[in-house]
C-alpha positions in Angstrom: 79.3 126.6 152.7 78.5 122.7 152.7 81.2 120.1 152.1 80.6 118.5 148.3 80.3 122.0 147.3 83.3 124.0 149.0 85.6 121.5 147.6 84.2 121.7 143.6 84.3 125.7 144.2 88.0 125.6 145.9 88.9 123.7 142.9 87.1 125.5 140.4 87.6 129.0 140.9 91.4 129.1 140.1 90.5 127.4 137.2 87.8 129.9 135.8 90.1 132.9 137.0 92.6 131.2 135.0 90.3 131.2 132.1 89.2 134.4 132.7 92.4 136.0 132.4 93.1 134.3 129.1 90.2 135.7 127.5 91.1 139.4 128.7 94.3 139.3 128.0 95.7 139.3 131.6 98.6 137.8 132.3 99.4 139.6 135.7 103.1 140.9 134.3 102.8 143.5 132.6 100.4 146.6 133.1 97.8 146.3 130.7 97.1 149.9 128.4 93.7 151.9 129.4 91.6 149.6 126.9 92.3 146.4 128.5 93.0 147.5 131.8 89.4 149.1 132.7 88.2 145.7 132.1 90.8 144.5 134.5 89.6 147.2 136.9 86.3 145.8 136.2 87.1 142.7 137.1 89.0 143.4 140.5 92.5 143.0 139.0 93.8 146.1 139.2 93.5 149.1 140.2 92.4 152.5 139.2 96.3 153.2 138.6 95.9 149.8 136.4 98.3 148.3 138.7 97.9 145.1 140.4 95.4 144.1 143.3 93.1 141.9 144.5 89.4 142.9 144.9 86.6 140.8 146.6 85.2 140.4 142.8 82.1 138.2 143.9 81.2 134.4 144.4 81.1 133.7 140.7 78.2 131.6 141.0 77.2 131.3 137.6 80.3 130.0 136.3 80.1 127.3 139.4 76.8 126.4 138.4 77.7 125.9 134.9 80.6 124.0 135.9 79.0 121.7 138.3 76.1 121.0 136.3 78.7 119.3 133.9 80.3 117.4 136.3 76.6 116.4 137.8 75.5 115.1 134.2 78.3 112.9 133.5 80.5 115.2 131.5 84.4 116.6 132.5 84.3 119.5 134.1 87.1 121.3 132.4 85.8 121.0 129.1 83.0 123.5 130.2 85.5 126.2 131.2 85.4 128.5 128.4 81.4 128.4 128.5 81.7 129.6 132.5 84.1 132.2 131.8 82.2 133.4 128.7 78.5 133.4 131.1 80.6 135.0 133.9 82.2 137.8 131.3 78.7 138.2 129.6 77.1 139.1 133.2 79.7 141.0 134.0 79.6 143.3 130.4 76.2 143.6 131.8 77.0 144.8 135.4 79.4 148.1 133.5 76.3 149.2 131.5 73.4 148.9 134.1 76.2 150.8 136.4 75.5 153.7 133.4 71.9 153.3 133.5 71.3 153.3 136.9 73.9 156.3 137.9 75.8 154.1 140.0 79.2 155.6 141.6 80.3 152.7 143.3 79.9 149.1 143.0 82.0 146.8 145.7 83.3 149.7 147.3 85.0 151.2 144.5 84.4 153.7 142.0 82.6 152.7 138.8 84.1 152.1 135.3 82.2 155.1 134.0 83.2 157.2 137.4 86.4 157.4 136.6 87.1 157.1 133.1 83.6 158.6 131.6 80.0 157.2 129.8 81.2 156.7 126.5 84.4 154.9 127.6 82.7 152.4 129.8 79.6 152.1 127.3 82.7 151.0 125.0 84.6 149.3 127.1 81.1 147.1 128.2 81.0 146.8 124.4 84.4 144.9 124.4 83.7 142.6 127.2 80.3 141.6 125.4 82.6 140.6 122.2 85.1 138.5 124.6 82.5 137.0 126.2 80.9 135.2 122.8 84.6 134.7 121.5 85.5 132.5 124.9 81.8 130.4 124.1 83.6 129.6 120.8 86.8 127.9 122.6 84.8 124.8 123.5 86.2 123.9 119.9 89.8 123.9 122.0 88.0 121.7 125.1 87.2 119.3 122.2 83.9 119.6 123.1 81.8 118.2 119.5 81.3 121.3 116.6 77.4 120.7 116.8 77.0 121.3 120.5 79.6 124.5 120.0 76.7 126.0 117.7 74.4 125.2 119.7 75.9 126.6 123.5 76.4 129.9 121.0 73.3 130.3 119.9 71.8 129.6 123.2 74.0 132.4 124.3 73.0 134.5 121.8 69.4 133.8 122.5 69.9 134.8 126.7 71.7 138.1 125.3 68.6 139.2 124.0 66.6 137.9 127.1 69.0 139.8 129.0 68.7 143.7 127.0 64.7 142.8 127.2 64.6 142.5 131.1 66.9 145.6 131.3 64.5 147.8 128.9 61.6 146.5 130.9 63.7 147.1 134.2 64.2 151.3 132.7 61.0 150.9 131.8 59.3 150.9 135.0 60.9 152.9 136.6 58.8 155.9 134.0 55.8 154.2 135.6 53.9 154.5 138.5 52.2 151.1 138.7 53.5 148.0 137.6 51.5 144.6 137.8 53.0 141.5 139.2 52.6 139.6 136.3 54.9 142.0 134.3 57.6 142.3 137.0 58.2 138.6 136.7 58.6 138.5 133.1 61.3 141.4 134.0 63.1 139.5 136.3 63.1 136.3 134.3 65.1 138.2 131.5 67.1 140.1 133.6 68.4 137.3 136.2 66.8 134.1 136.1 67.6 133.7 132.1 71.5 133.7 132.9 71.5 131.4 135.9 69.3 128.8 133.3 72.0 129.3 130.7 74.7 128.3 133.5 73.2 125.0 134.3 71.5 124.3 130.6 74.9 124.8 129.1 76.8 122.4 131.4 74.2 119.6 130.9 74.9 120.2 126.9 78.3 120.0 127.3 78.0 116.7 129.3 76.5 115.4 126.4 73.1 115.0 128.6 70.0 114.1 126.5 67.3 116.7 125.3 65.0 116.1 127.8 68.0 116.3 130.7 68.9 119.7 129.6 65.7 120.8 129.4 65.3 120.1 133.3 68.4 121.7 134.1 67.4 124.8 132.2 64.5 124.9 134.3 65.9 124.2 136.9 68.5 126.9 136.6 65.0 129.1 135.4 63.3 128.9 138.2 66.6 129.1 141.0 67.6 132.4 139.5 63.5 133.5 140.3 63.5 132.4 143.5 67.0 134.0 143.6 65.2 137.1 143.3 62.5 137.3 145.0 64.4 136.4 148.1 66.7 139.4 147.5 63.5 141.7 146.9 62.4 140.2 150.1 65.6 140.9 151.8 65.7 144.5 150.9 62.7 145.4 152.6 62.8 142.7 155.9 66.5 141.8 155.9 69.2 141.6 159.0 71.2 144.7 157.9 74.0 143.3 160.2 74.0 140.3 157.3 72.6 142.1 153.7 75.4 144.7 154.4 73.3 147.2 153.2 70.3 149.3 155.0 67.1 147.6 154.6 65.1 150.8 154.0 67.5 151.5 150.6 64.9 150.0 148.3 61.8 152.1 149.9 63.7 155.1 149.7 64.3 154.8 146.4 61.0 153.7 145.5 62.4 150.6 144.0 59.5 148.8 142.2 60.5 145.2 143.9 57.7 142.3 144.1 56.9 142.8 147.4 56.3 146.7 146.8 54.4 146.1 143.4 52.1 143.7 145.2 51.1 146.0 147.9 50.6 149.2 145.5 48.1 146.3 143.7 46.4 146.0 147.1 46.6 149.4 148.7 45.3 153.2 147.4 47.3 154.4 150.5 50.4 153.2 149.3 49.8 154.2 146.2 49.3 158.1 147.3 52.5 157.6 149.6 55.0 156.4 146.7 53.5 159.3 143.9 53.2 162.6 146.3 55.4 161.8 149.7 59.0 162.5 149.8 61.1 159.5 150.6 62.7 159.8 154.3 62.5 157.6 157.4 58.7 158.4 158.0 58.4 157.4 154.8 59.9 154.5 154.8 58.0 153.7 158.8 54.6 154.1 156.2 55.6 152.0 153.7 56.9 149.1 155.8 53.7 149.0 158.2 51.1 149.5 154.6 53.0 146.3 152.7 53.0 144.2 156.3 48.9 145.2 156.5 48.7 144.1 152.6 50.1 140.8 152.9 53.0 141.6 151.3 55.3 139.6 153.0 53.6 136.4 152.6 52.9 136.9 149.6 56.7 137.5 148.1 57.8 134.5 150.6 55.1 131.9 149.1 56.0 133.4 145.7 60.2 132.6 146.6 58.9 128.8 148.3 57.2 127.8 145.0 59.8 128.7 142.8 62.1 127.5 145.2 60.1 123.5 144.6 60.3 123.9 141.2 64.0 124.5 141.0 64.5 121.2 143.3 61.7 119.4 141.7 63.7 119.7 138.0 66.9 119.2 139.9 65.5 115.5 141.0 64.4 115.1 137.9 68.1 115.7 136.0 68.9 112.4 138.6 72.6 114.5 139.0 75.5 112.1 139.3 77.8 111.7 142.4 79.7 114.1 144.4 78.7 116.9 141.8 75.0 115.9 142.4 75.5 116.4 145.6 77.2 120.1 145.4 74.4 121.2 143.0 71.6 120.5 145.5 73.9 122.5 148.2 74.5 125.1 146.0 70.6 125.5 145.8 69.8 125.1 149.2 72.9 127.5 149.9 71.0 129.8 146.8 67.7 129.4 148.4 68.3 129.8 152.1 70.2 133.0 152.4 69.8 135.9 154.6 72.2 138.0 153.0 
């Protein structure tokens, strides 16, 4: 982690916990009853007993990258707080849903929402988490941030919400298919992650008070980061240090995971295309698989794919001119974003 932005995050993060906790009603006293505590649970704040602990809950980038856009376009940090918590809450609502769609038991080493305390508990208890998310966008009003720019940061939130369901259907979507073009898994992913990360940094530029064409560049910015993002993690799951990613790098082949690199090789490759609709998925399988998308070009492709979104986030970074110290921490939290190996 770079200097300008270790300190902003060390400083930050208390902060948007802080906020956090307001919004959900935790005030780390009193045990919270079953409704608020499995968002608590959720969140890392308790336990499945709903009493207190302390869960590795994340990196909370988003809310950073709201908050440091701010500072980068001239605004006060601390006004944007209620907008970080709210994108962090609203990805977060999304996390205990795609947990139900996806069958997921676990997720940082604990049991699911809907493992413990059912579907139509969790689908409800996403529900409320979606409603405190929009209700902490609306107290900007208490950062006295202006009534216009209120409407506006909710409406853009409202907008990404519906960006966000749209990547998810297309996401379910696939999965019923057997071939997916390239073109189509991009539009996915742009409404499933790199719509939220835009919102983070368009937001903070609003909030600053930054002209139109200012937040326009950091919305692209933010766009084209949370791509990149993306494709580096698709590219991880297939080629990545397993010592580092934490998880086995053959997971996303054995579960036939329609990622960019994988979609681009079925585009190139009849084998591959026999192996994922008749072969069972095992280690041989997943020997295949890795050798066919290495022949297809696979691998260069996905990595020239991650390099150009990767300019384009830093070439609308430049162009927002980002002020100061803040400036600074944004361009490291991109190179930090766009560098990874984990």
């Amino acid at each position: 982690m770079t200097d300008s932005y270790k300190r902003y995050a060390q400083e930050m993060l208390p902060a948007i916990e802080q906020e956090m906790r307001l919004v959900l009603q935790a005030d780390g006293k009193n045990q919270p009853d079953l409704f608020w505590g499995m968002m608590h649970y959720h969140m890392g704040w308790v336990d499945a007993e709903l009493n207190p602990a302390v869960v590795n809950s994340g990196k909370r980038i988003r809310p950073l990258t709201c908050l440091i856009s701010t500072a980068a376009a001239g605004g006060t940090w601390q006004q944007a707080l209620p907008a970080a918590a709210s994108i962090e809450l609203l990805h977060n609502f999304s996390l205990i849903h795609d947990d139900i769609e996806d069958n997921s038991p676990t997720r940082r080493g604990r049991d699911t929402i809907w493992k413990i305390w059912g579907i139509e508990q969790a689908i409800n208890s996403g529900d409320a988490m979606f409603a405190l998310a929009h209700l902490s966008m609306s107290r900007l009003v208490n950062r006295e941030v202006d009534a216009a720019i209120v409407v506006q940061a909710l409406r853009r939130f409202d907008e990404t919400c519906v960006r966000l369901t749209q990547g998810q259907h297309a996401d379910m979507d696939f999965e019923q298919r057997d071939l997916v073009a390239v073109d189509d898994y991009v539009q996915m992913i742009t409404g499933k992650t790199a719509v939220l990360l835009a919102l983070c940094s368009e937001l903070g530029a609003l909030i600053a008070g930054a002209p139109p064409e200012i937040v326009t560049h950091y919305h692209q910015f933010g766009l084209a980061l949370g791509l990149a993002f993306q494709v580096i993690d698709d590219i991880l799951g297939i080629w990545g240090d397993e010592t580092l990613t934490g998880k086995s790098a053959a997971t996303d082949i054995l579960t036939k995971k329609k990622t960019l690199p994988v979609l681009f090789g079925l585009e190139q490759s009849e084998e591959l295309q026999n192996l994922y609709q008749h072969e069972e998925a095992n280690a041989a399988f997943v020997q295949k698989v890795v050798t066919l998308l290495d022949n297809s070009g696979a691998y260069a492709f996905a990595k020239q794919k991650a390099l150009t979104y990767s300019h384009q986030a830093l070439t609308h970074l430049e162009s927002t001119q980002p002020a100061g110290d803040a400036g600074t921490a944004l361009f490291e939290l991109a190179h930090m974003l766009l560098k990874r190996n984990y």
